[in-house]
BAZA-461784 format. One line per field, with one value per residue (C-alpha): residue in one letter; residue number from 1; x, y, z negated. Coordinates in pm, 1 decimal. Example, Ala and Ser with C-alpha at 12.3 -4.5 7.8 and 13.67 -1.06 7.14 Angstrom:
// BAZA-461784
code a_s
pos 1_2
xx 1230.0_1367.0
yy -450.0_-106.0
zz -780.0_-714.0
// end
This chain:
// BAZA-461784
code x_x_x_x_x_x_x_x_x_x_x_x_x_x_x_x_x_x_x_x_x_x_x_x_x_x_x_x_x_x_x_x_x_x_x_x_x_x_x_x_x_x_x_x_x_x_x_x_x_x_x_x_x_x_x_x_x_x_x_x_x_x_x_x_x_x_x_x_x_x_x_x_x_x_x_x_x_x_x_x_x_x_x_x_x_x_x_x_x_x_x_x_x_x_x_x_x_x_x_x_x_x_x_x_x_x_x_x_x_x_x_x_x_x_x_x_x_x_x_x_x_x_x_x_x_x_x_x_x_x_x_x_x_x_x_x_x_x_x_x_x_x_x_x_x_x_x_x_x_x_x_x_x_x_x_x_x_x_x_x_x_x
pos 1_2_3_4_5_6_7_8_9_10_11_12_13_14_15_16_17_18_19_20_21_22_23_24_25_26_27_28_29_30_31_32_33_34_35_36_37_38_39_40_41_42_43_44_45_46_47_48_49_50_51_52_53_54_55_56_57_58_59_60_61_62_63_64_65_66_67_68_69_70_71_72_73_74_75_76_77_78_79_80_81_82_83_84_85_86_87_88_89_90_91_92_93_94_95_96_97_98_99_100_101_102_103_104_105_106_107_108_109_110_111_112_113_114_115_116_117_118_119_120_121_122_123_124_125_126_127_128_129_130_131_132_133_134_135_136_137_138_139_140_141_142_143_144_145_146_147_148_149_150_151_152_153_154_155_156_157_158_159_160_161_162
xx -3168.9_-3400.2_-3717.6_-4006.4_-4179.0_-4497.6_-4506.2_-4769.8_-4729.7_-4730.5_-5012.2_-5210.1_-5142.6_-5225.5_-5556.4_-5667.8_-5596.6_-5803.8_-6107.7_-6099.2_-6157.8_-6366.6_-6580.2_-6575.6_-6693.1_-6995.3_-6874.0_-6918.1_-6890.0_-6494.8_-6444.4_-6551.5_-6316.3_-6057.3_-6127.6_-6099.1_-5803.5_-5656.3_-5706.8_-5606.4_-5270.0_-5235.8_-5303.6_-5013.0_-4787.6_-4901.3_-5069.4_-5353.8_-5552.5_-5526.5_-5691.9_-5955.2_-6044.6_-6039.1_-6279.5_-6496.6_-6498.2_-6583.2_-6856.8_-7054.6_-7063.3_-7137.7_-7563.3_-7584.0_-7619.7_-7455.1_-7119.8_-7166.5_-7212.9_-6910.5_-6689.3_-6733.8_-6664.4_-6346.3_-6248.4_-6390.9_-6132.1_-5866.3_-5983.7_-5937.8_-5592.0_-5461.4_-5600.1_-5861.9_-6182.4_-6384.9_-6309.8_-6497.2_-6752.1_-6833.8_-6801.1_-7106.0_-7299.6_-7300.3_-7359.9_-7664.0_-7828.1_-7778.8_-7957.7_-8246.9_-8280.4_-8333.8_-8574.9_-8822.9_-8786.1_-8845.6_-9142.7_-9065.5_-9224.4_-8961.6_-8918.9_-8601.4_-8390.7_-8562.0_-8448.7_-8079.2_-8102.3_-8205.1_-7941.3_-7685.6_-7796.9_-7791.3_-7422.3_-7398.1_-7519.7_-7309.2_-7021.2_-7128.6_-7082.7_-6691.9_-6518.4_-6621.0_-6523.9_-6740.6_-7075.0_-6992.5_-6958.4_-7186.0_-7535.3_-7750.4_-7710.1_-7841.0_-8163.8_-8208.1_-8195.7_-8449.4_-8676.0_-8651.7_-8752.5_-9032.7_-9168.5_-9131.9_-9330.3_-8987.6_-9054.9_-8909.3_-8605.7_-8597.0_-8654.7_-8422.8_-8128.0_-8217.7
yy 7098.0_7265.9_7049.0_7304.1_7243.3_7440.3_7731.4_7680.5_7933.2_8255.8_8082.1_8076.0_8487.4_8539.7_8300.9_8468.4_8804.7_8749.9_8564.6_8903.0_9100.5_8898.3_8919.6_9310.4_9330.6_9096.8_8809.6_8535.0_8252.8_8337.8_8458.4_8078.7_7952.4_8137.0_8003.8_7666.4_7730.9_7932.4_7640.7_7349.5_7567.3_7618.7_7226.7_7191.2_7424.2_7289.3_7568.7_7396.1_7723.8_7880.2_7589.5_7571.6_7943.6_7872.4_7641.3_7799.6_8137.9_7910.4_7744.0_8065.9_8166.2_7831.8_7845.3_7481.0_7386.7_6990.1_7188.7_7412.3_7118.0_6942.8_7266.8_7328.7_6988.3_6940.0_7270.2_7141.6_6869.9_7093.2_7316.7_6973.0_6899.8_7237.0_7255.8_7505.4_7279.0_7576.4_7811.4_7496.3_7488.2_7874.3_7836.6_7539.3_7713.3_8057.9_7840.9_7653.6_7955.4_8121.5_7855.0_7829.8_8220.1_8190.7_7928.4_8079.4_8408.1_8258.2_8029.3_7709.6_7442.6_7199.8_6908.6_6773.7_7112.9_7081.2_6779.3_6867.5_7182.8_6929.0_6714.4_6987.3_7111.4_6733.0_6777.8_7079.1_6972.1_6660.8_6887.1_7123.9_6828.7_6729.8_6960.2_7165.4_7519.5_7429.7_7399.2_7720.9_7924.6_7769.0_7678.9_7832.9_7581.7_7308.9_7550.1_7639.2_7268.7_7173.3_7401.9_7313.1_6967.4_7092.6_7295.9_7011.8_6771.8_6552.7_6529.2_6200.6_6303.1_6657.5_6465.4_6225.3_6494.8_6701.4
zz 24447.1_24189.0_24054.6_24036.2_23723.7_23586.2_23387.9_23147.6_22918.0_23189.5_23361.1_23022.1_22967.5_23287.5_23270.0_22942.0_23067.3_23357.9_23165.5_22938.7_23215.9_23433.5_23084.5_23082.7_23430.2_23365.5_23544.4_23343.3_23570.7_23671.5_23318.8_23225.7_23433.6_23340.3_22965.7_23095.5_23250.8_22955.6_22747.7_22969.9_22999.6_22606.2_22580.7_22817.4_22571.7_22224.3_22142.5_21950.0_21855.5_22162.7_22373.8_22128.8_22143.9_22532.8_22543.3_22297.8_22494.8_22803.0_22580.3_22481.4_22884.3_22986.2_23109.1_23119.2_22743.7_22801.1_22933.2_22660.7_22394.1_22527.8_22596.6_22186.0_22079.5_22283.6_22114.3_21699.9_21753.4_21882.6_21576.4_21392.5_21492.0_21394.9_21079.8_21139.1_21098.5_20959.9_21270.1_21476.2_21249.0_21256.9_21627.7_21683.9_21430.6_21636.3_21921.1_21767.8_21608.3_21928.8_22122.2_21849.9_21864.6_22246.3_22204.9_21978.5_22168.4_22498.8_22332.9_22530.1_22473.3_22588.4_22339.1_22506.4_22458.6_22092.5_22016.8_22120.5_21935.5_21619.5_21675.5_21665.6_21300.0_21199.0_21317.7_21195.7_20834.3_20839.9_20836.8_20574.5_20319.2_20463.0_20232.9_19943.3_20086.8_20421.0_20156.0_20020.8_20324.0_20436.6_20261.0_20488.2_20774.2_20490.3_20439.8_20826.1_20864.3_20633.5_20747.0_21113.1_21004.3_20824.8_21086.9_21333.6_21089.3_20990.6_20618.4_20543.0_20734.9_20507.0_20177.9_20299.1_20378.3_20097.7
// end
């Protein structure tokens, strides 16, 4: 008879359509799903830019900031793949100026989500210097870098990446 077989690319409109408005209505932890789901289903179908704008949607409405972390990598080396490293880069930069904004505004005192925040710009800044086009668009994240290692008393490490 007839061999049912998945149907990846309706499932992904649907999926997307559904994060969108799971989004509008404030509900962030479906909507997240949905992402996932959107871009496990554009994997599925090749679509290379689609999964990784998936997974970075699901990344920015992630609350726990490991998911988050690994949500946004899994979607810089989709990025990667299809040729689109600077959308990946713009997309972990949002993500760590976000998280650095909500840090100083909350005034925590946690040295752990510090640290992670720090190792993100040293990602960050390692990726500035990959092409020539990713310096010029982006210089600032060299600057914001050094001066988060001079505020946190890393001044070998700032001379050192300077």
């Amino acid at each position: 008879m007839f061999k049912w077989s998945a149907d990846y690319l309706g499932g992904s409109l649907y999926f997307e359509a559904a994060a969108k408005l799971y989004k509008d209505v404030n509900n962030h932890i479906m909507a997240k799903d949905a992402y996932i789901k959107f871009a496990e289903c554009s994997e599925k179908i090749d679509s290379v830019s689609c999964a990784a704008d998936g997974y970075t949607q699901a990344a920015f409405l992630e609350l726990d900031f490991d998911k988050s972390e690994q949500l946004l990598h899994k979607a810089q080396e989709l990025y990667l793949i299809d040729g689109k490293g600077e959308r990946g880069l713009m997309s972990l930069k949002k993500f760590v100026k976000g998280q650095l904004d909500e840090y100083e505004d909350k005034d925590l005192d946690d040295p752990r989500l510090m640290q992670r925040i720090m190792n993100l710009y040293k990602t960050l800044y390692g990726q500035v210097f990959q092409s020539e086009d990713n310096y010029i668009f982006n210089s600032d994240i060299v600057d914001e870098y050094m001066n988060l290692l001079m505020k946190f008393d890393q001044i070998a490490e700032a001379i050192k990446a300077r």
